[in-house]
C-alpha positions in Angstrom: 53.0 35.9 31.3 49.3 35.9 30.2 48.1 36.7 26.7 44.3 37.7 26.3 42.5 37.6 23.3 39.7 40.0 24.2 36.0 39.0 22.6 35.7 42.2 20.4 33.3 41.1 18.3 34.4 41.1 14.4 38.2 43.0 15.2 41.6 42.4 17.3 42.5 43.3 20.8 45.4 41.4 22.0 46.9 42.2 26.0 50.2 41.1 27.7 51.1 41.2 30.7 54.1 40.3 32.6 56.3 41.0 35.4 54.3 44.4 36.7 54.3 45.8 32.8 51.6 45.3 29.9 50.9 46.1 26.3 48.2 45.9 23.8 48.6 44.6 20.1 45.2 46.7 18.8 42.2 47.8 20.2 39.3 46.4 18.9 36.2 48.3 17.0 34.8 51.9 18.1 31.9 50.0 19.7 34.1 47.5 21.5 36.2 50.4 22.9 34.6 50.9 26.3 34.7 47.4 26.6 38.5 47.6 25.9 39.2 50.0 28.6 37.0 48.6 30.9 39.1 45.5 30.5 42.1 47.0 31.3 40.1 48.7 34.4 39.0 45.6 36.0 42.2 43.8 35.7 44.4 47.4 37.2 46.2 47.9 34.0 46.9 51.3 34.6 49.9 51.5 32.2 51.4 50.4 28.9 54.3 50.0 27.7 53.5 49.8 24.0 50.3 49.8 22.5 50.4 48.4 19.0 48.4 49.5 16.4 49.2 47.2 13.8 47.0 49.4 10.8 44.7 51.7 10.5 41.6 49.7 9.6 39.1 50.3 12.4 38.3 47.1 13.5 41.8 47.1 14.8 42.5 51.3 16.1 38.4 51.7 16.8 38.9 51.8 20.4 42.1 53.5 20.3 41.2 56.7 22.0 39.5 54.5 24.7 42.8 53.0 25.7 44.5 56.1 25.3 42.0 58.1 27.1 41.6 55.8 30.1 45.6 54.4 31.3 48.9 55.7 30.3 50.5 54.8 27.3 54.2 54.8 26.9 55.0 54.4 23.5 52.5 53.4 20.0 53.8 51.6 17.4 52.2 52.1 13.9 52.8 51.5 10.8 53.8 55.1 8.7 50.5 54.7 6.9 47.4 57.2 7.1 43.5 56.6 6.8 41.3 59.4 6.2 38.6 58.3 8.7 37.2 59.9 11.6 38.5 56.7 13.6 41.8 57.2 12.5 41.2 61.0 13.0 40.5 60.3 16.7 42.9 58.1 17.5 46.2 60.4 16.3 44.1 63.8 17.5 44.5 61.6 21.3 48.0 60.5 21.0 49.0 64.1 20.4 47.1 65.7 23.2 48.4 63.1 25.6 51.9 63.4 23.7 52.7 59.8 23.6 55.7 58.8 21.7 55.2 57.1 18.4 57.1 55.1 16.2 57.4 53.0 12.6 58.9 50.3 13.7 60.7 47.9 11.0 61.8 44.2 11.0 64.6 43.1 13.2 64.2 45.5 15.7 63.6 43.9 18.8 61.3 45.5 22.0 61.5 44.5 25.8 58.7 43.8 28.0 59.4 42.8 31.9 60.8 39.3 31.6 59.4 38.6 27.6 60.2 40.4 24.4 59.3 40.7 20.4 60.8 41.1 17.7 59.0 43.3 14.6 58.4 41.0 11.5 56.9 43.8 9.5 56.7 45.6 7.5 60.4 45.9 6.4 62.7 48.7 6.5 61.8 51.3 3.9 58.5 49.8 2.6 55.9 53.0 2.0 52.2 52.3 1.3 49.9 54.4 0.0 46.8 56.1 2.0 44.5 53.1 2.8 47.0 50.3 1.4 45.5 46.6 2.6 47.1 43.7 3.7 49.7 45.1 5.2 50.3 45.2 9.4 53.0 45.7 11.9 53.8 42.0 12.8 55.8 40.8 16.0 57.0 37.1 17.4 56.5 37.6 21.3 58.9 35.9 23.0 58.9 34.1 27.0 61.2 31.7 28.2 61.0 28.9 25.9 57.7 30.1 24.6 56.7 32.6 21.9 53.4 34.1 20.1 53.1 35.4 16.5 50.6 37.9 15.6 50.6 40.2 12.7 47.4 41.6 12.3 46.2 41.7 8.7 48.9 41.1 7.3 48.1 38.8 4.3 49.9 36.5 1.8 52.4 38.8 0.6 53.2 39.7 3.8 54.0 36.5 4.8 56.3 35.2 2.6 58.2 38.3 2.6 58.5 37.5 6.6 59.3 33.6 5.6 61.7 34.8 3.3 63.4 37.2 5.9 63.2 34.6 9.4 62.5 31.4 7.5 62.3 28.5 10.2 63.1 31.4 13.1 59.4 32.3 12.8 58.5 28.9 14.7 56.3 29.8 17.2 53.7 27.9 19.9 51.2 30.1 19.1 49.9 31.3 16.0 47.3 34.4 15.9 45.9 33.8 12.7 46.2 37.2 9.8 43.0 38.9 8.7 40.3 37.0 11.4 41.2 33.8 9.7 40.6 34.9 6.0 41.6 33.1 2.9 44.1 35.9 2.2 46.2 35.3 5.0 47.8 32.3 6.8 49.2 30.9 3.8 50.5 27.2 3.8 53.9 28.7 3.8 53.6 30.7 6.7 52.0 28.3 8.6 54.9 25.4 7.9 57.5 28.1 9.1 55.7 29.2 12.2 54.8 25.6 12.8 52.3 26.2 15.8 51.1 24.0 18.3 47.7 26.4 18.9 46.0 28.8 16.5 43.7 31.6 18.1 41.4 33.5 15.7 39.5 36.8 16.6 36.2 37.2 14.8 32.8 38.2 15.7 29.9 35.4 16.2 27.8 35.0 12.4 30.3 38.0 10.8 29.4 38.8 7.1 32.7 38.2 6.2 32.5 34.4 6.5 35.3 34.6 8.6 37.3 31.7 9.2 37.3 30.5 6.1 37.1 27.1 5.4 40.2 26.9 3.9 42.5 28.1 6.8 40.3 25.9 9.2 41.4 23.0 6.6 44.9 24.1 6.3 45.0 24.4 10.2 43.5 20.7 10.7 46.2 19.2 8.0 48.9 20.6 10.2 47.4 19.1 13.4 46.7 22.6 15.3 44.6 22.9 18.1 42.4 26.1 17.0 40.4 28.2 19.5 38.1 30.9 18.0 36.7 34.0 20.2 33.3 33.5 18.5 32.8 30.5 20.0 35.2 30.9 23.4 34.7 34.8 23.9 37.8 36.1 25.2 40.7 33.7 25.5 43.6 33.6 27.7 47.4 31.8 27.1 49.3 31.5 30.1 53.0 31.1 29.9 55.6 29.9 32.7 58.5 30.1 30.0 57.9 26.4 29.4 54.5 25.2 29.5 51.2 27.4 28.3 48.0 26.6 29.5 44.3 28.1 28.0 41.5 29.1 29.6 38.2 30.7 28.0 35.2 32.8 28.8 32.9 30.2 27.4 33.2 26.2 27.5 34.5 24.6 24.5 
């Protein structure tokens, strides 16, 4: 199974692949979106079985009618929360002309994906938010053999210890896609104990405004002795998982 952490600048575009099927966990900004689907081109993704769009901020759904536009998509998951923004216009206007199933999905409910599968870790069942609510994300623990990835978007403190409180220790994971770019509001010191991570991989554009990583989750990181790569400095970043063993390679040199 690979897992690529496409260089989108300052957004999130996750791709999985394994066994003949694929998925994408976000699709970057509107300016990264012909990079998205050229991506997908190059390497003959010409399906997917999910594409997850884990809210509606556009650095996350930007290049969502890109993806939707350019290979077959089976299913979109979403969370059951609207944006009233051209980018979130487009993307919905695309996944109704190409009527492509869509669901909320809810904690506990678990997805299959060739030989791997995930499990949702948010939002939980019944949760509503109101129009433009923030910190909130459709979360999933990827599993592969022995292996598994957690990556939940924006999803910020709150978030978190509602999933620590649901899974507790079950969250453990090899790999830890840091909430929110690596912001202060997200990978609290109680989420990152229960996920317990070997490797930390944080999406964010090259001098952002935003600061992003903040000092603080690169310190909490270090204190718990993960090995951090960062697309501003790597570009795009690939896991590769046998079911026992993962192994990294970059677009750029450490």
């Amino acid at each position: 199974m690979e897992v690529t952490f496409l260089d989108v600048g300052q957004g999130d575009c996750t791709i999985i692949r394994t066994e003949g099927h694929a998925m994408m966990v976000d699709a970057g900004t509107n300016k990264a979106g012909s990079k998205v689907a050229e991506y997908l081109q190059e390497e003959n993704v010409q399906s997917l079985d999910y594409l997850i769009l884990t809210h509606p901020d556009a650095d996350h759904i930007g290049g969502g009618d890109n993806v939707l536009e350019s290979v077959e998509v089976q299913k979109v998951l979403m969370l059951d929360l609207e944006n009233d923004t051209k980018t979130y216009e487009e993307v919905i206007r695309d996944i109704e002309k190409y009527r492509v199933e869509k669901e909320y999905p809810s904690a506990g409910e678990v997805y299959e994906l060739g030989d791997a599968s995930f499990t949702i870790l948010c939002p939980q069942a019944g949760e509503t938010y109101d129009k433009g609510a923030r910190g909130v994300s459709v979360g999933i623990r990827l599993t592969h053999g022995e292996k598994s990835f957690v990556l939940c978007g924006d999803a910020e403190e709150a978030e978190e210890k509602k999933m620590v409180e649901r899974f507790g220790n079950t969250l453990e994971c090899d790999v830890l896609k840091c909430g929110h770019h690596g912001s202060r509001t997200a990978t609290c010191e109680a989420f990152l104990k229960a996920t317990d991570p070997t490797w930390a991989v944080i999406s964010c554009g090259e001098g952002n405004s935003y600061g992003h990583p903040h000092a603080e989750v690169l310190a909490r990181l270090e204190d718990e002795d993960v090995q951090v790569y960062r697309t501003d400095r790597l570009g795009t970043i690939t896991a590769v998982s046998d079911g026992k063993q993962i192994s990294w390679k970059s677009e750029k040199k450490p």
